[in-house]
MARTORFI-247949 format. One record per residue: residue number from 1; x, y, z of N, C-alpha, C in turn; residue in one letter. Coordinates in Angstrom, 3 decimals, decimal comma. Atoms other than C-alpha are relative to their C-alpha. Layout:
MARTORFI-247949
ATOM;NUM;X;Y;Z;X;Y;Z;X;Y;Z;A
...
//
This chain:
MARTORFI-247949
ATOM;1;-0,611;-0,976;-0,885;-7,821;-3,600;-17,003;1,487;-0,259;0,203;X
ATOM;2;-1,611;-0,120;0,429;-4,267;-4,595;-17,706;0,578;-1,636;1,338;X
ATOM;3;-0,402;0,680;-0,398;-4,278;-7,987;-15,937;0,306;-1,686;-0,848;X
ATOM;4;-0,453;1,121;1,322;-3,149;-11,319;-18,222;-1,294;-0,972;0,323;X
ATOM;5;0,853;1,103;-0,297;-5,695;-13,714;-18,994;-0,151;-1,294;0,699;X
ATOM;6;0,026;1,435;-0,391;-4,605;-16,787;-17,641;-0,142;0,360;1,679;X
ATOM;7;0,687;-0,080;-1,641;-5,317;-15,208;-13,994;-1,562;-0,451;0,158;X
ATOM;8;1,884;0,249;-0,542;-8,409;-16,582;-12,401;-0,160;0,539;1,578;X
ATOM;9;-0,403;-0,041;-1,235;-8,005;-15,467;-9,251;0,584;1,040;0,640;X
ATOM;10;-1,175;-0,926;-0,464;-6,278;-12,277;-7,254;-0,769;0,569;1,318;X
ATOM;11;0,675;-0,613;-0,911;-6,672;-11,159;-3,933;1,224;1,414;0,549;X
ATOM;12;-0,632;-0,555;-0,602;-4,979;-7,923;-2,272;-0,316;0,710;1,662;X
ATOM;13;0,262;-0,276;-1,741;-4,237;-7,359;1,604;0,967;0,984;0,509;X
ATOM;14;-0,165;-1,361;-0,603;-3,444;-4,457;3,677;1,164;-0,353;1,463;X
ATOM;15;-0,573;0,411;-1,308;-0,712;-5,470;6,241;0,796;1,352;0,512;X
ATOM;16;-0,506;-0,786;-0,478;1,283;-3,134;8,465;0,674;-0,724;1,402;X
ATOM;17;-0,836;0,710;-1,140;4,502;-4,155;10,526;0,573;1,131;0,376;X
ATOM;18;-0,136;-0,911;-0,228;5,604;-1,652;12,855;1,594;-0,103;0,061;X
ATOM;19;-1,852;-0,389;-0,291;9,598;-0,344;13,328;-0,051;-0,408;1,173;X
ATOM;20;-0,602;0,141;-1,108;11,376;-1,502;16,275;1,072;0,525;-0,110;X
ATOM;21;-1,114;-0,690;-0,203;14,739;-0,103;17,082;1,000;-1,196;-0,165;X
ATOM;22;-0,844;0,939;-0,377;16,447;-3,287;18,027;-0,087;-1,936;-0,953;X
ATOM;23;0,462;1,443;1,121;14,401;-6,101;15,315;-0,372;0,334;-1,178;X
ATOM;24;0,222;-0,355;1,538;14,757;-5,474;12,026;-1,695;-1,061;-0,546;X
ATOM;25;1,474;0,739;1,046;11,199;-6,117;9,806;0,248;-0,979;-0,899;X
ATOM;26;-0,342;1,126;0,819;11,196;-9,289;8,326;-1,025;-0,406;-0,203;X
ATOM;27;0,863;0,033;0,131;8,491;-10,044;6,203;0,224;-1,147;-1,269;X
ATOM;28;-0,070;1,003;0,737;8,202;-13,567;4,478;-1,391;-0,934;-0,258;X
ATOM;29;1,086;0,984;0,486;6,124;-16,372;2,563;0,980;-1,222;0,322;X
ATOM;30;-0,756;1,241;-0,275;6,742;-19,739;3,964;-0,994;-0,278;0,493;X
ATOM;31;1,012;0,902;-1,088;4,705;-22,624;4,821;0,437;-0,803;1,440;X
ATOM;32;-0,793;0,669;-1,020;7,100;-23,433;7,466;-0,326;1,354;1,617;X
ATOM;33;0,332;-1,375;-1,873;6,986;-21,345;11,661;0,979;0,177;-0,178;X
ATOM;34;-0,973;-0,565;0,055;9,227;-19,434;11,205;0,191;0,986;1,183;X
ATOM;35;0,237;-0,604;-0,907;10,218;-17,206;13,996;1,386;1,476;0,507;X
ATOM;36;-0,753;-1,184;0,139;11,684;-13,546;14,498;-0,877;0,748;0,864;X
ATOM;37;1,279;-1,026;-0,668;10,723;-10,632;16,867;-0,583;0,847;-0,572;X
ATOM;38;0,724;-0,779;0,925;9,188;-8,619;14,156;-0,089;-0,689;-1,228;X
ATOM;39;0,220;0,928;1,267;7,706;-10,483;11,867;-1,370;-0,074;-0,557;X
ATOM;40;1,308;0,105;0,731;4,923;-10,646;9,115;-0,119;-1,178;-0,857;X
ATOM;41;-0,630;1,107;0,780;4,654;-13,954;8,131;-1,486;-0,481;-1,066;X
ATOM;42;1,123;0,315;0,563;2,097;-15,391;5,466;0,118;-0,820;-0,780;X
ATOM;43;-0,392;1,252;0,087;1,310;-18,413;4,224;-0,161;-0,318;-1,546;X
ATOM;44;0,564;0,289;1,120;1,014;-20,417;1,303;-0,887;-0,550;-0,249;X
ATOM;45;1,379;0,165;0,032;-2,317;-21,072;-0,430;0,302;-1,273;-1,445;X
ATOM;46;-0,159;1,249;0,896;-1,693;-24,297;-2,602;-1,071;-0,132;-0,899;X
ATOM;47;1,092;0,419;0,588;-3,195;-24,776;-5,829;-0,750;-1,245;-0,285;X
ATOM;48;0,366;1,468;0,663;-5,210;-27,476;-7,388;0,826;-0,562;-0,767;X
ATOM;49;-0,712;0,939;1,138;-3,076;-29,706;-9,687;-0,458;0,088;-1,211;X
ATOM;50;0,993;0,074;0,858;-3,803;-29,265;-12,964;0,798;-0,501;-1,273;X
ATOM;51;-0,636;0,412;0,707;-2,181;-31,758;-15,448;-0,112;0,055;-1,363;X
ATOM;52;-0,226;-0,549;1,159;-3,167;-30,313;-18,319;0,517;1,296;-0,518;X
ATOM;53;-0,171;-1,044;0,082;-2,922;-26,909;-18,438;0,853;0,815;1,030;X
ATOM;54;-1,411;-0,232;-0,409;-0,490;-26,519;-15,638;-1,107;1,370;1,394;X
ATOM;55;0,433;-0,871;-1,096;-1,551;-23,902;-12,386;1,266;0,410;0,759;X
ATOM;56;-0,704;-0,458;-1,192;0,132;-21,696;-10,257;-0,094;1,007;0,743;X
ATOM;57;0,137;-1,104;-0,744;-0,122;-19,465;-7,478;1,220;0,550;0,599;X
ATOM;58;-0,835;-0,948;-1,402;2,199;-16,707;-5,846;-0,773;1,267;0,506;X
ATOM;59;-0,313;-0,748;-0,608;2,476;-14,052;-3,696;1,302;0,975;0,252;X
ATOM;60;-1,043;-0,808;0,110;4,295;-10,518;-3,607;-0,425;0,731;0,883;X
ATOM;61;0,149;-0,850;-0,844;4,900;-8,044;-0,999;0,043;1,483;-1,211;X
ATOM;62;0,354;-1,438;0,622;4,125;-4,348;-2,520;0,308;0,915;1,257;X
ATOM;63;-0,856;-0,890;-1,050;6,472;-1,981;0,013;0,087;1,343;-0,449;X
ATOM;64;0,071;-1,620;-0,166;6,329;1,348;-1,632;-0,551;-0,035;-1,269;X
ATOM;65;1,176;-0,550;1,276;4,484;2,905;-4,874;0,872;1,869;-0,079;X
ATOM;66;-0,615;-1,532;0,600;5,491;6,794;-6,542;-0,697;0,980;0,988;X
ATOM;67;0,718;-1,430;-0,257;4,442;10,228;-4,634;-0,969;0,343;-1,159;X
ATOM;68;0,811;-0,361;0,769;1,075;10,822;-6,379;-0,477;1,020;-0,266;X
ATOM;69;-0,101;-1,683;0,673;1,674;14,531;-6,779;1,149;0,045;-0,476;X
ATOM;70;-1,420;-0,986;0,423;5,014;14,168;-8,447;-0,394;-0,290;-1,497;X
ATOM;71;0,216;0,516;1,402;5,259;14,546;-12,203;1,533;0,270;-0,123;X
ATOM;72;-1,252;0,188;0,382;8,243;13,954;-14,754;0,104;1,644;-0,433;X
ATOM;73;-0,232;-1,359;0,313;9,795;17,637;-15,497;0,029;-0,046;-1,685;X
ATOM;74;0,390;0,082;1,954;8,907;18,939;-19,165;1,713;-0,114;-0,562;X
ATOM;75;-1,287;-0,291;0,923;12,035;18,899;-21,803;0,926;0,853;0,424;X
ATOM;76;-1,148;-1,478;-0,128;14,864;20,950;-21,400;0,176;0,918;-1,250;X
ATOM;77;0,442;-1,015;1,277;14,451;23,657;-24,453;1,844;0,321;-0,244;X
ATOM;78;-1,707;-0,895;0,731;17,826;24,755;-26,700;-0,392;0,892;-0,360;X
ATOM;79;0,129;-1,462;0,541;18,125;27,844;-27,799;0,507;-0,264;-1,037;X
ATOM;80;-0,702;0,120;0,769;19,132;27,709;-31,010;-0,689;0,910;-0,938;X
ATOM;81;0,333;-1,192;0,457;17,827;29,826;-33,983;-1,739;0,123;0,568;X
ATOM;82;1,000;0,284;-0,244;14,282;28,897;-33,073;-0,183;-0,491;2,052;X
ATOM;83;-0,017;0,507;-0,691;13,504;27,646;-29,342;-0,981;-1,051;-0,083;X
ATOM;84;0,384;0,901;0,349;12,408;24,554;-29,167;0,959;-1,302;0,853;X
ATOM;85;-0,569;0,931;-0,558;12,739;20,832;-27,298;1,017;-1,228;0,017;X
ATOM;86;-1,182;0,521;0,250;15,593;19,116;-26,561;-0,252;-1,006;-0,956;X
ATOM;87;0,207;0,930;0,901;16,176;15,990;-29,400;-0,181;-1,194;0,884;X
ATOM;88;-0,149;0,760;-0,876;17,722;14,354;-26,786;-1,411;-0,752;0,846;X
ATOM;89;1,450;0,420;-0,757;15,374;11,671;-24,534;0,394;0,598;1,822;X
ATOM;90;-0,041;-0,028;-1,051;14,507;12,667;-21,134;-0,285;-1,171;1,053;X
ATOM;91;0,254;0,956;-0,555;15,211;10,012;-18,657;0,623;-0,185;0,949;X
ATOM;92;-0,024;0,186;-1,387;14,362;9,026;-14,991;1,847;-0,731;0,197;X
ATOM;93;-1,202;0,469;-0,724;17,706;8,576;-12,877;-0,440;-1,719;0,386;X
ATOM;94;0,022;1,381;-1,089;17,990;4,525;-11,254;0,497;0,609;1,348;X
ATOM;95;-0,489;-0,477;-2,487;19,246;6,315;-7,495;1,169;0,274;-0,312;X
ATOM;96;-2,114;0,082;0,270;23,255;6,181;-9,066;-0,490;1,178;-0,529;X
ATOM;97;-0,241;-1,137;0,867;23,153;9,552;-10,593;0,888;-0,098;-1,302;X
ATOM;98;-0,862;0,232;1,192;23,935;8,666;-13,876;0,218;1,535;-0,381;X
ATOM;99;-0,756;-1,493;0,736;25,819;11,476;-16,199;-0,699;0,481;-1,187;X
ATOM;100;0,649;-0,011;1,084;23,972;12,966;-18,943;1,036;-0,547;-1,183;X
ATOM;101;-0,619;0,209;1,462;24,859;11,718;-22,150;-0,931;0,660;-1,516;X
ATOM;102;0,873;-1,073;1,788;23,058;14,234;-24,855;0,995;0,941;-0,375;X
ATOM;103;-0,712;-0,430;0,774;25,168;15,210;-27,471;-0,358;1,255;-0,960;X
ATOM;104;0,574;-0,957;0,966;22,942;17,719;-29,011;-1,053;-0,217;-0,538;X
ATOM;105;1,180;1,149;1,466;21,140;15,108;-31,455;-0,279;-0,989;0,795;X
ATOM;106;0,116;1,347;-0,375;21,156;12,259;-29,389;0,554;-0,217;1,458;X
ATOM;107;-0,305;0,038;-1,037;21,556;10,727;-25,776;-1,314;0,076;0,722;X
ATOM;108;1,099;-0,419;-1,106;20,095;11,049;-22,296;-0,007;0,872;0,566;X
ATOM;109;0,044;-1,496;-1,141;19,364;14,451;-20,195;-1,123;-1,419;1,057;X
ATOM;110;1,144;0,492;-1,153;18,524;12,698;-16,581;-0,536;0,661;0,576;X
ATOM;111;0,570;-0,334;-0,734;16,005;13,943;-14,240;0,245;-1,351;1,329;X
ATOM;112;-0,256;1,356;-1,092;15,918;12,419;-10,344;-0,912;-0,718;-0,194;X
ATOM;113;0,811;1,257;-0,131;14,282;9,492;-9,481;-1,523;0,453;0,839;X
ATOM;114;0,736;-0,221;-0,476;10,730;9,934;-8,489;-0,300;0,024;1,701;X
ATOM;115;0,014;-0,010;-1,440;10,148;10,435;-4,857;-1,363;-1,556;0,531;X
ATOM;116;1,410;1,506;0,145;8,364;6,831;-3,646;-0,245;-0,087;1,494;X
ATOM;117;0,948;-0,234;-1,584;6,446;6,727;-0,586;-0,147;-1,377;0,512;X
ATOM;118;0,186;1,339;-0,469;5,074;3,478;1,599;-1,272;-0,303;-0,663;X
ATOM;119;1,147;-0,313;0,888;2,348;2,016;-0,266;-0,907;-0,673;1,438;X
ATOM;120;0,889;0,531;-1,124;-0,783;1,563;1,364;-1,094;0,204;-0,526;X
ATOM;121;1,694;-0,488;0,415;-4,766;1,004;0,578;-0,313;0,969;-0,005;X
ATOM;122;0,660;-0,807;-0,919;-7,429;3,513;1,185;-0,147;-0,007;0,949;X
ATOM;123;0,648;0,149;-1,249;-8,291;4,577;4,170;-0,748;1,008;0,706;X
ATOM;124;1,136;-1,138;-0,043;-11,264;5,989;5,749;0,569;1,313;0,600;X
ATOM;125;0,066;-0,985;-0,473;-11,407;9,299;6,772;1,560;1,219;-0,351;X
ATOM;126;-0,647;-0,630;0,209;-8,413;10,657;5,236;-0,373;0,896;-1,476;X
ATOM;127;0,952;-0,728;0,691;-8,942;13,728;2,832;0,538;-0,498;-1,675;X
ATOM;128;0,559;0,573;1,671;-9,725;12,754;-1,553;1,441;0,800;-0,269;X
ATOM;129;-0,893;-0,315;1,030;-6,954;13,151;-3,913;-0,160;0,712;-0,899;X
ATOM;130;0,321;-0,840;0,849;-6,814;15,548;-6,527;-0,393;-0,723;-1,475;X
ATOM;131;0,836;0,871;1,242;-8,927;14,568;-9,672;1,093;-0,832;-0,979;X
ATOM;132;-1,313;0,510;1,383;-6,961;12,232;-12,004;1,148;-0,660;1,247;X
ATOM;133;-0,671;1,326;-0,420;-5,344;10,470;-8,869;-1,022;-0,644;0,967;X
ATOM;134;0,849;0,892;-0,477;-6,549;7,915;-6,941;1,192;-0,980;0,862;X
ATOM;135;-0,518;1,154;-1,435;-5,338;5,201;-3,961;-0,973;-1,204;0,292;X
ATOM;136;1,801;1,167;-0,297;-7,425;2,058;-4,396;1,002;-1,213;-1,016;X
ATOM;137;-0,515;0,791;0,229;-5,768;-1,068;-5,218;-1,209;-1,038;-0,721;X
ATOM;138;1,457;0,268;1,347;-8,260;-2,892;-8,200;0,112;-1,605;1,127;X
ATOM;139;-0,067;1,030;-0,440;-9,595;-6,241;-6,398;-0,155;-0,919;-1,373;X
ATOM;140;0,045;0,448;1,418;-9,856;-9,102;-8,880;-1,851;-0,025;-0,368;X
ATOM;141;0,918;-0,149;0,282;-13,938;-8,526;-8,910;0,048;1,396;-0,677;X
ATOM;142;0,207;-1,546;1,060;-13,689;-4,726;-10,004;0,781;-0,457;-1,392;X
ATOM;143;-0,677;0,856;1,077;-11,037;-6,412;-12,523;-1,154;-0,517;-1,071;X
ATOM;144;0,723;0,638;0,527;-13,996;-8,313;-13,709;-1,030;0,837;-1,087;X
ATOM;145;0,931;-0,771;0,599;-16,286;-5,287;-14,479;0,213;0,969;-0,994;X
ATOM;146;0,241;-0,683;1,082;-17,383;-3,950;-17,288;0,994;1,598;-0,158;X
ATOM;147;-0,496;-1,097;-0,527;-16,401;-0,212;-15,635;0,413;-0,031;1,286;X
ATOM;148;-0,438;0,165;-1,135;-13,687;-0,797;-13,250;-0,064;1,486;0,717;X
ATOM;149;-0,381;-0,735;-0,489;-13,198;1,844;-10,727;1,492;0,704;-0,118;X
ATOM;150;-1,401;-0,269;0,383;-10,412;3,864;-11,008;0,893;-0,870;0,928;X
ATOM;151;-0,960;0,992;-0,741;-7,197;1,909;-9,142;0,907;-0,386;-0,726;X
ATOM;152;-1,275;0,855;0,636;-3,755;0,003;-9,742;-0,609;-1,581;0,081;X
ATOM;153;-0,293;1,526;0,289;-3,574;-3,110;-11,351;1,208;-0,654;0,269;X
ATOM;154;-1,351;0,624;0,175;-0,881;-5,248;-10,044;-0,175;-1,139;-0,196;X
ATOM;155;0,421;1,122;0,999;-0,079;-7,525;-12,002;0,810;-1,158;0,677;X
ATOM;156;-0,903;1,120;-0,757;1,322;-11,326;-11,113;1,795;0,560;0,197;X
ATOM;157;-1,711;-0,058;0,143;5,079;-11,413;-10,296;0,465;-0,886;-0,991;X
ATOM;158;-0,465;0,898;0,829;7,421;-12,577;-12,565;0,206;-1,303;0,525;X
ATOM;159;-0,128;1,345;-0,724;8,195;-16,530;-12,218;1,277;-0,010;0,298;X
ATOM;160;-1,638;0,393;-0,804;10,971;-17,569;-10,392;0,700;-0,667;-1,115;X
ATOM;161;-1,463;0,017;0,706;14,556;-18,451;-12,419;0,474;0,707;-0,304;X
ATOM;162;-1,122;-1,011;-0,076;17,288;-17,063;-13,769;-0,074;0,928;-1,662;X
ATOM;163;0,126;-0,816;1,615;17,321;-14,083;-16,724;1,046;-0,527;-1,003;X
ATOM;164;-0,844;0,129;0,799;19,382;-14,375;-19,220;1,125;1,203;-0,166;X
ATOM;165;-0,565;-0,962;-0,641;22,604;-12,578;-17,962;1,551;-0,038;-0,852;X
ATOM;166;-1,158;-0,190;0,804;25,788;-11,733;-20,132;1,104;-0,180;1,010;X
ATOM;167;-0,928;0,269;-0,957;28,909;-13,125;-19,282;-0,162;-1,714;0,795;X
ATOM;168;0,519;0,857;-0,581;27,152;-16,623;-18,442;0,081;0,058;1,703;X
ATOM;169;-0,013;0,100;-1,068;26,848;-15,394;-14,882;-1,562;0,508;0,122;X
ATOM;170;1,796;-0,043;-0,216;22,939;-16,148;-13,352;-0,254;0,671;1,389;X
ATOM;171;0,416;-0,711;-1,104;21,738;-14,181;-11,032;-2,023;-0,441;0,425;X
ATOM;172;1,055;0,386;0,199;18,142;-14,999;-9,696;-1,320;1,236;-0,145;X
ATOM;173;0,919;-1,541;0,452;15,147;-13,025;-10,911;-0,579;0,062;1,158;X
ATOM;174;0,732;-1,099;-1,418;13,706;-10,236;-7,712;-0,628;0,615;-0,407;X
ATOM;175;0,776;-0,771;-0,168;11,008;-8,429;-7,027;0,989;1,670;0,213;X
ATOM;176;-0,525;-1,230;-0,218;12,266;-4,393;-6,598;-0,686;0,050;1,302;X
ATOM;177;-0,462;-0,223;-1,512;13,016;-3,783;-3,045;-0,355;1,317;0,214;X
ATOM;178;-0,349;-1,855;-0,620;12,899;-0,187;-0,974;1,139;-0,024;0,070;X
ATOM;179;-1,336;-0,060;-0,644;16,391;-1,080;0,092;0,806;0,324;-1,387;X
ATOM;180;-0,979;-0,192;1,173;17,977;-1,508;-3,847;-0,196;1,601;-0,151;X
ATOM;181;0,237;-0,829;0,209;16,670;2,040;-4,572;0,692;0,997;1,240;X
ATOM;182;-0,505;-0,907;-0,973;17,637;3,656;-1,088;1,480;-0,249;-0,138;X
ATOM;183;-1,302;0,507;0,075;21,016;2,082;-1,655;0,730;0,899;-1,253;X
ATOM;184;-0,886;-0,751;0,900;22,030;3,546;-4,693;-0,524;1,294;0,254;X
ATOM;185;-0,054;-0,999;0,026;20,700;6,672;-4,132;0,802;0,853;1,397;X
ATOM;186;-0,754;-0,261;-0,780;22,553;6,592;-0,449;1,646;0,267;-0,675;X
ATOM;187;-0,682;-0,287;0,464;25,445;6,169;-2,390;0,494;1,515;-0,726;X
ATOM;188;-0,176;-1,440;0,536;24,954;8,872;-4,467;0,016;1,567;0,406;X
ATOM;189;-0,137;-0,949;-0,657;24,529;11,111;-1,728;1,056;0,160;0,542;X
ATOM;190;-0,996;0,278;-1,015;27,706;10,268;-0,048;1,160;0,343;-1,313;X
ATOM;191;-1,288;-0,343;1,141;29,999;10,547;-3,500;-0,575;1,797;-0,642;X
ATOM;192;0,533;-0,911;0,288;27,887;13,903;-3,829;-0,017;0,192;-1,592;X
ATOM;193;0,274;-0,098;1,294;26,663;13,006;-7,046;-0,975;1,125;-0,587;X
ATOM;194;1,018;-0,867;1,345;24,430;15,091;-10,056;-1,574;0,605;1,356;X
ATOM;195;1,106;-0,478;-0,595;21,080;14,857;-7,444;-0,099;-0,646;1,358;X
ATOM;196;-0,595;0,475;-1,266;22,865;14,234;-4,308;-1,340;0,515;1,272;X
ATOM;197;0,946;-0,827;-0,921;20,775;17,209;-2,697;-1,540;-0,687;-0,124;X
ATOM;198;1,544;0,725;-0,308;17,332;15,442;-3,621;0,045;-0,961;0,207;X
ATOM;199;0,320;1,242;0,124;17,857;12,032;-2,922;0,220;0,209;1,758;X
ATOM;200;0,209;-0,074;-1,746;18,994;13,208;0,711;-0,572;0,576;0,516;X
ATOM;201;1,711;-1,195;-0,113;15,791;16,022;0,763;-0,401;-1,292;0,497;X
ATOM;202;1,213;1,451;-0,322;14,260;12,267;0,487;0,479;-0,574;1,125;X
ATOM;203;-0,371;0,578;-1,075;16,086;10,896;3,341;0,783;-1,141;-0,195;X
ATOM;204;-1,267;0,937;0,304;18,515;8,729;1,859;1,252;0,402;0,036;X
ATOM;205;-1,655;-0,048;-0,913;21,678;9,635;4,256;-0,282;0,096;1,525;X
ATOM;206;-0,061;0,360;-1,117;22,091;8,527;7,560;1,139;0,391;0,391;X
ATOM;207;-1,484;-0,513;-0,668;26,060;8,902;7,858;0,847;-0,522;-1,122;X
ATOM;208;-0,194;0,842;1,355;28,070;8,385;4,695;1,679;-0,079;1,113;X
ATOM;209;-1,190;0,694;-0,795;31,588;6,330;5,722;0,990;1,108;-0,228;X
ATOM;210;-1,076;-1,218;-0,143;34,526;8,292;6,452;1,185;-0,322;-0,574;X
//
């Protein structure tokens, strides 16, 4: 079901930290007390030692997931003696409103960035999804079976160090944030970029600087 073999192990949990006005959400892994007025703190679960084959456990927060009614928009069609789809590739914006670059033959035509929601389990009593989606986070026992249930597989996080970054400057490898994504696409609302109007439909502008 699209999880790597060397997992033995996966559990997923359902947390929910509410907004305050005045304490920003701060939500960390530490085996240390840590202490904040809004806070989701969780711990670490230490593995066994394993001097041959090596072990390790983490933990990732999962903060938002795609709108599961949006799809990618079909081709853009030329007219030319025939009609027929662009050559060019069609491809998702990053939040910056990049510029198209299709030359005719070649390049990118962008579309915006998918609209991404808060992610969250099932939950009872709210009404079924339309056939072909689904809201069910795969535990690592359905994982196991023969015929999993439908659901997302998430998969481990990458391991901690640094990529390999041009320019010999290291940056350390992150998980994808809500904030990197609201950020550039705040931006892009504020320089009234290419899909200025949908990224602030989505609610990414508050007050752009003066």
């Amino acid at each position: 079901a699209g999880m790597p073999r060397e997992v033995n192990g996966f559990t997923a949990t359902t947390h929910c930290l509410a907004f305050t006005v005045c304490d920003p959400q701060v939500m960390c892994v530490s085996p240390n007390a840590e202490s904040f007025n809004n806070l989701l703190q969780l711990g670490f679960n230490w593995p066994t030692a394993d001097g041959i084959y090596g072990n390790r456990w983490q933990r990732l927060f999962v903060q938002q997931w795609p709108d599961f009614l949006w799809e990618a928009p079909a081709k853009t069609c030329v007219f030319d003696s025939v009609n027929q789809p662009t050559p060019c590739a069609m491809t998702e914006d990053d939040g910056s409103c990049e510029l198209d670059s299709c030359d005719g033959a070649s390049g990118n035509i962008y579309y915006p960035h998918r609209p991404m929601r808060e992610a969250s389990n099932l939950v009872g009593g709210t009404p079924a999804l339309p056939s072909g989606l689904f809201k069910n986070i795969h535990t690592y026992a359905q994982l196991q079976d023969a015929s999993p249930v439908d659901g997302f597989t998430i998969p481990p996080p990458a391991g901690a160090g640094y990529p390999d970054c041009p320019g010999g400057v290291l940056t350390p490898k992150t998980a994808d944030m809500p904030w990197t994504l609201y950020m550039a696409e705040y931006l892009c609302v504020c320089a009234e970029g290419t899909f200025g109007a949908d990224y602030e439909a989505e609610g990414a502008k508050v007050k752009c600087p003066s």
